[in-house]
Backbone as numpy.savetxt, mean C-alpha at the origin, in Angstrom:
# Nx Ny Nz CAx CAy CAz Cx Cy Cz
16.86 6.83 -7.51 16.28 6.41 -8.80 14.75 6.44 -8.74
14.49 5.84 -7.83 12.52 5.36 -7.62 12.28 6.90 -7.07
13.06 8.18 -7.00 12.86 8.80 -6.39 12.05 9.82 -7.27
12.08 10.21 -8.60 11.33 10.51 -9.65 10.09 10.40 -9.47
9.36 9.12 -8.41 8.35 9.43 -8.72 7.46 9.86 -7.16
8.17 10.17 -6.52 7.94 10.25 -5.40 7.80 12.29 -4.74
6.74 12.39 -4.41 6.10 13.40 -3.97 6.04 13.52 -2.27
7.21 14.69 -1.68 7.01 14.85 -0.14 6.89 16.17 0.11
6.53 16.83 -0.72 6.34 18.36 -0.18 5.06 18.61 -0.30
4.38 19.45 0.73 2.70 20.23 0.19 3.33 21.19 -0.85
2.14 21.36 -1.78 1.81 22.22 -2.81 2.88 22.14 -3.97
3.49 20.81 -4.20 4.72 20.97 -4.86 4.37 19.54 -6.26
3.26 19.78 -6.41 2.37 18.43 -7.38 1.49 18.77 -8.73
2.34 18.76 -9.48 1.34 18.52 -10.75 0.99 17.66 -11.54
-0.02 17.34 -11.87 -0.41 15.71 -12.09 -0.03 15.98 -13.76
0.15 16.90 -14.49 0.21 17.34 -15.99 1.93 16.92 -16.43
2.92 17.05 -15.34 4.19 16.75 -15.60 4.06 15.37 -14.87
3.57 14.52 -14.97 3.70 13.33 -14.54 2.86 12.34 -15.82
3.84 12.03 -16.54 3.35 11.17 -17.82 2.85 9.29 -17.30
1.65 9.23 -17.99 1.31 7.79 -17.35 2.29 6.62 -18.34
2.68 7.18 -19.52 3.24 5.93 -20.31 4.74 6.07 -20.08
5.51 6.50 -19.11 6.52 6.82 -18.61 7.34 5.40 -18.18
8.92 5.04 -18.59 9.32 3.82 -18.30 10.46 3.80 -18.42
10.91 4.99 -18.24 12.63 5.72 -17.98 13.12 4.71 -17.10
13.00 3.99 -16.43 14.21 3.27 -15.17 14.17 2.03 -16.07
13.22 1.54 -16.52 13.30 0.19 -17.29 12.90 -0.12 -18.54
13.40 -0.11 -19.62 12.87 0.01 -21.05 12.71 -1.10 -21.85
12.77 -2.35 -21.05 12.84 -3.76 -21.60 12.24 -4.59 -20.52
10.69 -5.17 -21.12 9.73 -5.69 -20.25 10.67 -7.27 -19.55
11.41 -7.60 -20.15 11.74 -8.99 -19.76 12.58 -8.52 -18.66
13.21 -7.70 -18.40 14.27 -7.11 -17.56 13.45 -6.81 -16.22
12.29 -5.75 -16.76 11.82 -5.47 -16.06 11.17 -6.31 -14.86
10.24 -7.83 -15.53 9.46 -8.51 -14.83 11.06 -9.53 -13.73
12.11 -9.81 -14.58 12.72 -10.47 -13.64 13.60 -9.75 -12.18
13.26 -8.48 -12.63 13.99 -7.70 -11.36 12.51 -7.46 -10.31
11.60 -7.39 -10.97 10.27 -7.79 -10.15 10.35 -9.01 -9.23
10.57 -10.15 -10.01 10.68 -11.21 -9.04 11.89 -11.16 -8.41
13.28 -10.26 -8.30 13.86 -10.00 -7.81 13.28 -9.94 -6.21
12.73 -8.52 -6.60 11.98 -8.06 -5.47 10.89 -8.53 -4.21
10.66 -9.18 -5.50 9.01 -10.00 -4.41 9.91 -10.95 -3.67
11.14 -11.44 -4.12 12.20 -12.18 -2.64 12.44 -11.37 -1.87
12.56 -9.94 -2.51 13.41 -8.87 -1.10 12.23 -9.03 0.04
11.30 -8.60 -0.58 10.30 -8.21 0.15 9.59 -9.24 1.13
9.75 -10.74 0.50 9.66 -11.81 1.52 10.53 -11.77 2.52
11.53 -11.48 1.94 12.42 -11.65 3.48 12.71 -10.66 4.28
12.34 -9.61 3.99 12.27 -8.38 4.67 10.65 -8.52 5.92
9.95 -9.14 4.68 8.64 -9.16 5.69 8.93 -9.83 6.93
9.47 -11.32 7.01 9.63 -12.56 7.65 10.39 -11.91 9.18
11.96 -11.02 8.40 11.82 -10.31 9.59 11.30 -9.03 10.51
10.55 -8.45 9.82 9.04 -7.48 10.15 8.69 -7.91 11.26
8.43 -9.56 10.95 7.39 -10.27 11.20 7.60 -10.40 13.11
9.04 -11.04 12.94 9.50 -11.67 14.08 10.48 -10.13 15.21
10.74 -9.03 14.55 10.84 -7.86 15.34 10.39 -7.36 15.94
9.11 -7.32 14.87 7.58 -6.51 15.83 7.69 -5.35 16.45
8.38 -4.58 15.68 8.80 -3.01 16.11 8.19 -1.73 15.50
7.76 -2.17 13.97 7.13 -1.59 13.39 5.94 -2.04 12.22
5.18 -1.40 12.04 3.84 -1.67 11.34 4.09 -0.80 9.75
3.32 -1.73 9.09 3.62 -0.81 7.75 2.16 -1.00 6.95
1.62 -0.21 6.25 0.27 0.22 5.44 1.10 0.47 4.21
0.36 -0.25 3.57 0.35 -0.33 1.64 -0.46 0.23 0.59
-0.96 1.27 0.93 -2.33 2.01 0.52 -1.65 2.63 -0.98
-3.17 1.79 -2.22 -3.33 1.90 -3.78 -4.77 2.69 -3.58
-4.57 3.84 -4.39 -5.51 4.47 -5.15 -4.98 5.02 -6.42
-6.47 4.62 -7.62 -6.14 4.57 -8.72 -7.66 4.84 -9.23
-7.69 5.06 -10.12 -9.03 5.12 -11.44 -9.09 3.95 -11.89
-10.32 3.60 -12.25 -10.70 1.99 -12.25 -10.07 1.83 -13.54
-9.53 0.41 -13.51 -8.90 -0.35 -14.68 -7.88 0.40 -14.35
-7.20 1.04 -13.07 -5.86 1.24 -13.65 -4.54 0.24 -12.85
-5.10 -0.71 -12.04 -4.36 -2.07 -11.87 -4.33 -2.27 -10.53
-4.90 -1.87 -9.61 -4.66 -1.75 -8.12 -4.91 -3.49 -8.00
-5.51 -4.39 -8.15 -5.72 -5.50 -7.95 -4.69 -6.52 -8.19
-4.38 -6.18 -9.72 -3.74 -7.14 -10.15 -2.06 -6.51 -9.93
-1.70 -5.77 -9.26 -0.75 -5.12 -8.71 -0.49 -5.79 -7.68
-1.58 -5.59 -6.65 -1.75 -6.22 -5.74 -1.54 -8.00 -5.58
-1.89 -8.50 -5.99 -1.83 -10.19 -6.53 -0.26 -10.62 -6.75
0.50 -9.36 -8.07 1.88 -10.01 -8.66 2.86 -9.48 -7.70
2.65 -8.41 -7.42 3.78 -7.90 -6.70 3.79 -8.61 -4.95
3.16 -8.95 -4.50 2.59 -8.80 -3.32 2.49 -10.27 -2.54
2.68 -11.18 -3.61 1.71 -12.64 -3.86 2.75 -13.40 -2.66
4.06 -12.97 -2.19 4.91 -14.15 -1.59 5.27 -14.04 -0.28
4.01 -12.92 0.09 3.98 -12.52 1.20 3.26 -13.71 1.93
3.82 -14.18 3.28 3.06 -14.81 3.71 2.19 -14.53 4.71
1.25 -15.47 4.63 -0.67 -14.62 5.00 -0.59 -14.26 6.35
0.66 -15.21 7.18 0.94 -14.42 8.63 1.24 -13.36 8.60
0.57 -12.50 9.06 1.25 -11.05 9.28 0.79 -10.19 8.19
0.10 -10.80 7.12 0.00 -10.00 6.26 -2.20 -9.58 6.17
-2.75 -8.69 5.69 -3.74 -8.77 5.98 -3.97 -7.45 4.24
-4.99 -7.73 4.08 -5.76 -6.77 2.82 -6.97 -6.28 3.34
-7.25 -4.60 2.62 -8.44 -4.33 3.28 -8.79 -3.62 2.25
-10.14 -4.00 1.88 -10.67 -2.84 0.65 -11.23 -2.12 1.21
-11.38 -1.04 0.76 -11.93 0.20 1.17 -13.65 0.48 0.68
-14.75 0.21 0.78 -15.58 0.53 -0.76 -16.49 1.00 0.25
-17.94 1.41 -0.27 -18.62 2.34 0.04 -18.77 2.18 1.98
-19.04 3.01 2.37 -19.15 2.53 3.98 -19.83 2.05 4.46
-20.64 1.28 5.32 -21.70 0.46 6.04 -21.98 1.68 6.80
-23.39 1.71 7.13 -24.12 2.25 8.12 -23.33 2.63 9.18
-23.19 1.54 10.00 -22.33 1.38 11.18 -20.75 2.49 10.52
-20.52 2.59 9.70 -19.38 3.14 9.61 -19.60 4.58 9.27
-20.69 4.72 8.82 -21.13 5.99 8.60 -21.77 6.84 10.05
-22.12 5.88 10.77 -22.69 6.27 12.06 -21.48 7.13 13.16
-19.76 6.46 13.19 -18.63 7.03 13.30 -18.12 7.92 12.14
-16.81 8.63 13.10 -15.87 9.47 11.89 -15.45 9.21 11.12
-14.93 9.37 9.89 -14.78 8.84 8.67 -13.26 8.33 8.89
-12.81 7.90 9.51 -11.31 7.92 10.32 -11.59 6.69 11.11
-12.78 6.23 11.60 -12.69 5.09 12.35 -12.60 3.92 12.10
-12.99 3.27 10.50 -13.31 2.48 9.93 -11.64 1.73 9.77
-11.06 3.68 9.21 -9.32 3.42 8.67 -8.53 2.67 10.10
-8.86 3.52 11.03 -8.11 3.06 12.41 -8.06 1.03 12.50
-9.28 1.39 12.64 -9.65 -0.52 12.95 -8.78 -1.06 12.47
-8.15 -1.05 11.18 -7.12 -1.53 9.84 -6.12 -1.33 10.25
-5.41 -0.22 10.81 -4.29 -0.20 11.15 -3.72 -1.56 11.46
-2.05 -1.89 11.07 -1.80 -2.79 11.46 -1.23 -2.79 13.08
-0.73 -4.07 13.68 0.03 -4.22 14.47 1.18 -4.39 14.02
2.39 -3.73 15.20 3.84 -4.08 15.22 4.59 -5.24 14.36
4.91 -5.14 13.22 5.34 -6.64 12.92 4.62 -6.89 11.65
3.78 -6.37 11.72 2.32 -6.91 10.33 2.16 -5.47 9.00
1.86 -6.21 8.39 2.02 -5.28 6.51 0.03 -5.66 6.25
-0.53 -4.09 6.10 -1.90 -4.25 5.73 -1.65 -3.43 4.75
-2.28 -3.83 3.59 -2.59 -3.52 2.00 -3.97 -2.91 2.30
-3.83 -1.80 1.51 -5.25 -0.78 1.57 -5.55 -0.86 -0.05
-6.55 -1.55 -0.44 -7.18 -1.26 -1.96 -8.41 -0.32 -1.69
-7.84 1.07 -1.92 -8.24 2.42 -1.64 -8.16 2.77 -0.03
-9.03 3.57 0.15 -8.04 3.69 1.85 -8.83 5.30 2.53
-8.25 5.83 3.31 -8.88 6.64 3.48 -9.21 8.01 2.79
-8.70 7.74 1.79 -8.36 9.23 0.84 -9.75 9.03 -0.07
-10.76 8.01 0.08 -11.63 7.72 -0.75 -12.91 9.10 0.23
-12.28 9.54 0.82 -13.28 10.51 1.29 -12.96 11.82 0.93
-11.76 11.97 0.17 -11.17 13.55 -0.19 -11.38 13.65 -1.84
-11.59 12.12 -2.60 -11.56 11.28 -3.51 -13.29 11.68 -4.20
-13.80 10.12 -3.95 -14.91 10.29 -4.73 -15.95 11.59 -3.40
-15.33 11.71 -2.36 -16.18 12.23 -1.53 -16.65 13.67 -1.79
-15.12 13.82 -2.50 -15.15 15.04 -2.55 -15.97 15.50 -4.20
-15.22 14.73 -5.30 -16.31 14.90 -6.92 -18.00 14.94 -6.61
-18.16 13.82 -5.67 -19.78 13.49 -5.36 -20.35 14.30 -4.42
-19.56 15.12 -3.72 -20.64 16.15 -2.39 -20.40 15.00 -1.45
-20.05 14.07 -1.32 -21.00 12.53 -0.29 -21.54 13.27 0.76
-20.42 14.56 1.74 -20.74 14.74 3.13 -21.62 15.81 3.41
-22.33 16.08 1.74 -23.59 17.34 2.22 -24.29 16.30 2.73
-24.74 14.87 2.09 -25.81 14.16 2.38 -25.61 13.21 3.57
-24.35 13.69 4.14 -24.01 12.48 5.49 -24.44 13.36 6.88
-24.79 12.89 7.77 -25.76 13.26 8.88 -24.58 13.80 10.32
-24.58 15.30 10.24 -23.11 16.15 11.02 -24.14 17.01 11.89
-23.43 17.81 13.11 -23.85 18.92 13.58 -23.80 20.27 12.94
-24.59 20.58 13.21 -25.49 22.38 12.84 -24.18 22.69 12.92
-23.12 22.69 13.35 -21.89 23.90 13.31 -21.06 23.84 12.20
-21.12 22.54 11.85 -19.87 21.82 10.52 -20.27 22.94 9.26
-19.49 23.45 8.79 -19.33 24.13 7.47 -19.24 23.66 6.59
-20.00 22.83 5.68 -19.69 22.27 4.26 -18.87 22.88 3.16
-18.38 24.06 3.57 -17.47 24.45 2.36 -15.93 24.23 2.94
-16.01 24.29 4.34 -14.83 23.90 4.92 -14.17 22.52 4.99
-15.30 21.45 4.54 -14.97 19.97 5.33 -13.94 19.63 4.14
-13.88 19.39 3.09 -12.62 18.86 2.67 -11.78 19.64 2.58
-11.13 20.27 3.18 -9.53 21.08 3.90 -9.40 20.45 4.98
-10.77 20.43 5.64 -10.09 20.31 6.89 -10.12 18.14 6.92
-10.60 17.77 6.02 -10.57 16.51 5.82 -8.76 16.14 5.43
-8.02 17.21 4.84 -6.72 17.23 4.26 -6.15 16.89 5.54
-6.70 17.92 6.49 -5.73 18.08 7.88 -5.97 17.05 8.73
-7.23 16.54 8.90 -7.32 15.51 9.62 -6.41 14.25 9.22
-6.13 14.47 7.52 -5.51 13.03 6.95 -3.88 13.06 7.37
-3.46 14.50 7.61 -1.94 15.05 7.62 -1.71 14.66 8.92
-2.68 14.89 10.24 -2.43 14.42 11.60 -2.34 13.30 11.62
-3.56 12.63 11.33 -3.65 11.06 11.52 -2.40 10.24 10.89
-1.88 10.58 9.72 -0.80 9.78 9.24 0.63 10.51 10.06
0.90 11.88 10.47 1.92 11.75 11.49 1.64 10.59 12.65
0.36 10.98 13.34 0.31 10.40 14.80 0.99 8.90 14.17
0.39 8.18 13.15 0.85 6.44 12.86 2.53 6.81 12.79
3.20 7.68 12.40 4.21 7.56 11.86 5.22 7.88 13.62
4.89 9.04 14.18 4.99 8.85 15.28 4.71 7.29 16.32
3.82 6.46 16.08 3.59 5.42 16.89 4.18 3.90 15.90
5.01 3.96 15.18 5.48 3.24 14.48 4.92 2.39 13.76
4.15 3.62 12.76 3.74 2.57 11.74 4.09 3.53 10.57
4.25 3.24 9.82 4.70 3.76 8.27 4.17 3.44 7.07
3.52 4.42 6.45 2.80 4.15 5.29 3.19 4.62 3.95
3.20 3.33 2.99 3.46 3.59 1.73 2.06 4.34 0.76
2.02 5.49 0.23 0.86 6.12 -0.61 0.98 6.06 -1.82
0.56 5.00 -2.57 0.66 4.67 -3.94 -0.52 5.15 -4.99
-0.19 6.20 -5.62 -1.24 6.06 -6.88 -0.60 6.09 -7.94
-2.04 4.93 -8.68 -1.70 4.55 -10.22 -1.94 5.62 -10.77
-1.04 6.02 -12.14 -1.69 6.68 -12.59 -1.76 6.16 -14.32
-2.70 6.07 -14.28 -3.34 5.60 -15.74 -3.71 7.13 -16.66
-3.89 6.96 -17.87 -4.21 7.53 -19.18 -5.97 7.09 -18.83
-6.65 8.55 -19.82 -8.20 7.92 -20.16 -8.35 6.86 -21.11
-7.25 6.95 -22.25 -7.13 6.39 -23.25 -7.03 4.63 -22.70
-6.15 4.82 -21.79 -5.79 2.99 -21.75 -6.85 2.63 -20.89
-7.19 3.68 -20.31 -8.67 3.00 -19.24 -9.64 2.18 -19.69
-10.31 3.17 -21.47 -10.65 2.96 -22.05 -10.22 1.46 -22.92
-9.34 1.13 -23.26 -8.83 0.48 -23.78 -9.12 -1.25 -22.84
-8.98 -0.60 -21.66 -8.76 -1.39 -20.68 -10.35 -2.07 -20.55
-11.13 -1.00 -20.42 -12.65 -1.10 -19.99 -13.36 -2.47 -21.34
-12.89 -2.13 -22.91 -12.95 -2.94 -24.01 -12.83 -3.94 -24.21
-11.73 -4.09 -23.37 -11.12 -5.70 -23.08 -12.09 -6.61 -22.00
-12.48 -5.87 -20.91 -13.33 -6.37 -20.51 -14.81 -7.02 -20.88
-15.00 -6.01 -21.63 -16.41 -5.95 -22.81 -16.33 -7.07 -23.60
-15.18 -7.33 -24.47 -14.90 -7.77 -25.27 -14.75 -9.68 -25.20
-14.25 -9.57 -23.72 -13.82 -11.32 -23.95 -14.23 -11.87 -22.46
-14.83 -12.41 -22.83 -16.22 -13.11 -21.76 -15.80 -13.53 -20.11
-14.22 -14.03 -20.27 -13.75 -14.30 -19.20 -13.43 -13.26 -18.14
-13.51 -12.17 -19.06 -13.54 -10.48 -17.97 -14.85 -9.88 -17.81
-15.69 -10.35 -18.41 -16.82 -9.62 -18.24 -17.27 -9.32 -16.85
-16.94 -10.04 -15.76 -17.38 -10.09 -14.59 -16.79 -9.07 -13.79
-15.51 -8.18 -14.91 -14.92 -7.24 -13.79 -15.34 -5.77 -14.47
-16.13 -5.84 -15.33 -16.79 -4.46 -15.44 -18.08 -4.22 -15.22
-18.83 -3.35 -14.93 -20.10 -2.58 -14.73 -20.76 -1.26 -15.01
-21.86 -1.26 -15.13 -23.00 -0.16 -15.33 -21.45 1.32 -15.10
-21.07 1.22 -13.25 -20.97 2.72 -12.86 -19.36 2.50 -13.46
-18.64 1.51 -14.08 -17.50 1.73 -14.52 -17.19 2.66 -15.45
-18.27 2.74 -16.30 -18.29 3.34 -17.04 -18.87 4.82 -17.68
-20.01 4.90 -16.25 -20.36 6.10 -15.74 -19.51 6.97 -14.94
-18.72 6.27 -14.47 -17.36 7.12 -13.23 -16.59 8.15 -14.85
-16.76 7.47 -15.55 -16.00 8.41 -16.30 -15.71 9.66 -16.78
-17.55 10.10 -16.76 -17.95 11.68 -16.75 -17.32 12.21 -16.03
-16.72 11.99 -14.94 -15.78 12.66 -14.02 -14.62 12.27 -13.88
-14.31 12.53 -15.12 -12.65 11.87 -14.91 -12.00 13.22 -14.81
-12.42 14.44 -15.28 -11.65 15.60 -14.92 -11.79 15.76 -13.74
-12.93 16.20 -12.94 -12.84 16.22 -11.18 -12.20 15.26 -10.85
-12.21 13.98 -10.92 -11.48 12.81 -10.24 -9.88 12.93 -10.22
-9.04 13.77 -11.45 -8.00 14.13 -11.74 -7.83 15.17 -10.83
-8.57 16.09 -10.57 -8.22 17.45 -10.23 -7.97 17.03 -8.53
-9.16 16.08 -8.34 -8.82 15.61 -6.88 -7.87 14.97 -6.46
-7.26 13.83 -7.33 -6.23 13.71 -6.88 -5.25 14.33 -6.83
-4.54 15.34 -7.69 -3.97 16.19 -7.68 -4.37 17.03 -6.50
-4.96 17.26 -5.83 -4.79 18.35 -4.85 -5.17 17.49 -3.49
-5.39 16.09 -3.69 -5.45 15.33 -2.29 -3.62 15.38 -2.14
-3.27 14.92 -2.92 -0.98 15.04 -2.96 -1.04 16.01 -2.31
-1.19 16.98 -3.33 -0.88 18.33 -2.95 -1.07 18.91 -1.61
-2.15 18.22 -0.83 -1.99 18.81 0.55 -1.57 17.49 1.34
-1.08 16.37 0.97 -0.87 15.26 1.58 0.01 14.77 1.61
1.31 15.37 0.86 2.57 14.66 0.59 4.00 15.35 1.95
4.06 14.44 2.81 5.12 14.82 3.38 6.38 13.81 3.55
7.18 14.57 4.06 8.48 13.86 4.25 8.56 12.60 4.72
7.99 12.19 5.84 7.49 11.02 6.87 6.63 10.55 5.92
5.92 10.82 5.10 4.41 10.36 4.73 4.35 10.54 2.98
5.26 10.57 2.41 5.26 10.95 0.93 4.00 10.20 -0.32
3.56 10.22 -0.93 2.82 9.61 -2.15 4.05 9.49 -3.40
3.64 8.28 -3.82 4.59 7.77 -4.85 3.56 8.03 -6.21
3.73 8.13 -7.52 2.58 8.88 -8.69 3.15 7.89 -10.09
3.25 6.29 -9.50 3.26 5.48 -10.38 2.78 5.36 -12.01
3.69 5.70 -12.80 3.04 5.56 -14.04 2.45 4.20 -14.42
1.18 4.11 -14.96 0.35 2.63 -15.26 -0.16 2.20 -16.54
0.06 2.66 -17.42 -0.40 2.36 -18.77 0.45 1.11 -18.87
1.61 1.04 -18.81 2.17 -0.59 -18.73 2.06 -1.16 -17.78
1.57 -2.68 -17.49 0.91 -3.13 -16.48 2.96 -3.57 -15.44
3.49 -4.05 -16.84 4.53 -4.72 -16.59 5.75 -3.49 -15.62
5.72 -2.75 -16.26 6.43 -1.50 -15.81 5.77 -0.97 -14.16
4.67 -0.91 -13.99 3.92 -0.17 -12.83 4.44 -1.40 -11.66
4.13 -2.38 -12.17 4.38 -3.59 -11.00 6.25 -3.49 -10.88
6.84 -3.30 -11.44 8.16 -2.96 -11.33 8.84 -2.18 -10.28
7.88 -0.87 -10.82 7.98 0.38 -10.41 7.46 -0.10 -8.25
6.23 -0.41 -8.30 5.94 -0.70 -6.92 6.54 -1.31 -6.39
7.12 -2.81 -7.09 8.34 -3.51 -6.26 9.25 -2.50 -5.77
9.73 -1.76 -6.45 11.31 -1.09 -6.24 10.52 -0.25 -5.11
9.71 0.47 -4.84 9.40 1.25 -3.79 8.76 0.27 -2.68
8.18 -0.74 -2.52 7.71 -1.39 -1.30 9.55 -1.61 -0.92
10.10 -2.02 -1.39 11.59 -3.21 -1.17 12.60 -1.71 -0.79
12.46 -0.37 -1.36 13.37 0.87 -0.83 12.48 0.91 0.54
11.07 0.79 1.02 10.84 1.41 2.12 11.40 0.52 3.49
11.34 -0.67 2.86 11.35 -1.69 3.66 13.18 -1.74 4.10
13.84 -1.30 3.16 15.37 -1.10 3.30 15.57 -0.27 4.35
15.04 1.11 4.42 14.56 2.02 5.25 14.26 1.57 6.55
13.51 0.88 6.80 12.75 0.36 7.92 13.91 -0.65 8.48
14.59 -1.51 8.14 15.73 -1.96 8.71 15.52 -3.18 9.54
14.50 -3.72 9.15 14.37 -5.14 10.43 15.19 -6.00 10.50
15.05 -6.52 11.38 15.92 -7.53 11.59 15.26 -8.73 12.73
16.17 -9.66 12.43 15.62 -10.72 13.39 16.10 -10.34 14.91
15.54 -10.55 15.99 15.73 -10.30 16.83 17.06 -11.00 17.33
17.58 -10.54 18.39 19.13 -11.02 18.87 18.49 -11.98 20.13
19.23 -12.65 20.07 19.14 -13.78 21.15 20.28 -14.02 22.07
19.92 -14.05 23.57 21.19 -13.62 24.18 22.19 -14.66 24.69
23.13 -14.36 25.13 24.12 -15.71 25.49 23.37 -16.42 26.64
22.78 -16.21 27.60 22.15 -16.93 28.57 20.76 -17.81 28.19
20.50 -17.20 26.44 19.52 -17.89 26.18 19.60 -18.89 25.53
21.31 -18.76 25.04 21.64 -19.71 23.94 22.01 -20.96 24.83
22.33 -20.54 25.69 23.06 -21.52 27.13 21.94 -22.43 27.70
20.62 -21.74 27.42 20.18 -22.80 27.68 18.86 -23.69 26.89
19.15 -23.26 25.29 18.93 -23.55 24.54 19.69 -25.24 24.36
21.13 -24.72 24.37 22.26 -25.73 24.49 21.58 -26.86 25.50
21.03 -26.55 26.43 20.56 -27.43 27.38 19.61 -28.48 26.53
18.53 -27.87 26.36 17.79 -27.91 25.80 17.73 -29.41 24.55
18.50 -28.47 23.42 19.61 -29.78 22.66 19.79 -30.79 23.22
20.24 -30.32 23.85 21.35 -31.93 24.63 20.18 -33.47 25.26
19.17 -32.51 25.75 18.34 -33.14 26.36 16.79 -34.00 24.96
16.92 -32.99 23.89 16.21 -34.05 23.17 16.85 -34.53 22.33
17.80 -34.41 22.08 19.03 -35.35 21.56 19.03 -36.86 21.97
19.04 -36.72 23.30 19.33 -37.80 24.01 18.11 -38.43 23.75
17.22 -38.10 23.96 15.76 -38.85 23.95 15.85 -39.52 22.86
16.33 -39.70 21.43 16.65 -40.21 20.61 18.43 -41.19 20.28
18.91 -41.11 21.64 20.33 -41.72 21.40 21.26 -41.19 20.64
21.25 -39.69 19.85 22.14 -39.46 19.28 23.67 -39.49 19.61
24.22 -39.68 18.98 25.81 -39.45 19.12 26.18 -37.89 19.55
26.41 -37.57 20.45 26.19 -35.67 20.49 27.52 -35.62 19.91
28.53 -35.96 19.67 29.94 -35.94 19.62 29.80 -35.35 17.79
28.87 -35.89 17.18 28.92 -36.13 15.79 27.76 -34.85 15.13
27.25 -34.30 16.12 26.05 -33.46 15.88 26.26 -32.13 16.12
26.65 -30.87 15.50 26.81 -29.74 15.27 26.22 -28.97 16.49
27.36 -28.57 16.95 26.75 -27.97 18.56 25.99 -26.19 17.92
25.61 -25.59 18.53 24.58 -24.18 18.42 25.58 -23.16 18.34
25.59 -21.95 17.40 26.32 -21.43 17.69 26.40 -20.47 18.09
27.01 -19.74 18.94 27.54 -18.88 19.88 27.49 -17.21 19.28
């Protein structure tokens, strides 16, 4: 079903057959939001045992066009996760120090550990992304040999290795983009304008990013396009409904996590044996009746 929106082949992506006001799996918002909170239980308890397996690592990486919900996506869907194990990392312009390393080192650091779920609000694709509409890496400081007409291809390939090698070393990443309309962006951007309690979430370049909303389109479309694999797929979330998109992400965090299969770890008879010990002995420290008190089970 969630599979509609999901992209695993190179060169097999067009962002033109992918409608943003799209809401085919769920056509009734009340339905929709309570199978949401459906989810945000799956996904608690799926995490919890993530947590305590510690076998595998999982990355949550949102890229989207501003106003198209990565935040507040982030917040509803996401919210019942508990903060053990769980970690958020925004992505935004790079620090010195990060510019001084490969554009890959910053992402590494983030990686999670065995057991732990890190949320990427944007991620490393912000270098194939705005890096690529803006030039960034004519003006970033490389050796005399680097080819500037070559670096974002080979930025594709570096992104195609790096997410095998994680997937190989057990970590698994979900690739989520919103995809919003100009129209509701717009719409979106108004609302902000408009009522004082949002004013604080728009700005000057929000609204300047826009001149490039065709390059910004074209890039994402061809970051998929060389980025979508089997192990490593991008999901192409429709977002004009806020209610629907958060839906839509539940059902794909809660399928990957089905996938992934954790479980609580097994505990063995010699451990339970002396667990049993264990019992018995602070039991007593309190006088219980052991006769009357539910022995461990086997």
């Amino acid at each position: 079903m969630i599979n509609i929106y999901k992209i695993d082949k190179l060169n097999n992506f067009n962002l033109n057959n992918h409608k943003t006001d799209d809401y085919s799996l769920c056509k009734d918002k009340d339905t929709a939001l309570e199978l949401t909170q459906k989810n945000i239980q799956k996904i608690y308890d799926y995490q919890q045992k993530l947590y305590a397996e510690k076998k595998e690592g999982l990355i949550i990486a949102f890229q989207a066009m501003d106003a198209a919900g990565k935040d507040g996506t982030i917040r509803e869907v996401l919210k019942a996760l508990a903060p053990q194990g769980v970690h958020e990392k925004p992505f935004k312009a790079p620090s010195s120090t990060e510019l001084a390393h490969d554009y890959l080192w910053r992402v590494h650091n983030a990686v999670p550990e065995k057991g732990e779920i890190t949320i990427f609000n944007r991620s490393h694709y912000e270098d194939v992304l705005i890096g690529k509409v803006k030039e960034l890496y004519k003006f970033q400081n490389k050796a005399d040999r680097i080819d500037e007409n070559t670096v974002i291809d080979n930025r594709y390939e570096d992104i195609r290795n790096f997410e095998k090698y994680l997937y190989n070393n057990s970590v698994r990443i979900i690739k989520i983009f919103l995809n919003v309309s100009k129209k509701e962006q717009a719409e979106r951007f108004l609302s902000r304008i408009e009522e004082p309690e949002k004013n604080w979430k728009f700005s000057d370049s929000d609204f300047e990013e826009r001149v490039y909303w065709d390059k910004y389109q074209q890039a994402f479309e061809d970051a998929i396009n060389a980025t979508s694999t089997k192990d490593c797929p991008w999901y192409v979330v429709p977002a004009d409904r806020k209610w629907y998109m958060r839906y839509v992400v539940s059902e794909i965090v809660v399928k990957t996590l089905e996938e992934m299969n954790p479980k609580y770890p097994t505990v063995t008879k010699e451990t339970l044996e002396r667990f049993e010990g264990y019992r018995t002995k602070l039991l007593e420290e309190y006088n219980y009746d052991l006769d009357t008190i539910r022995p461990i089970k086997k």
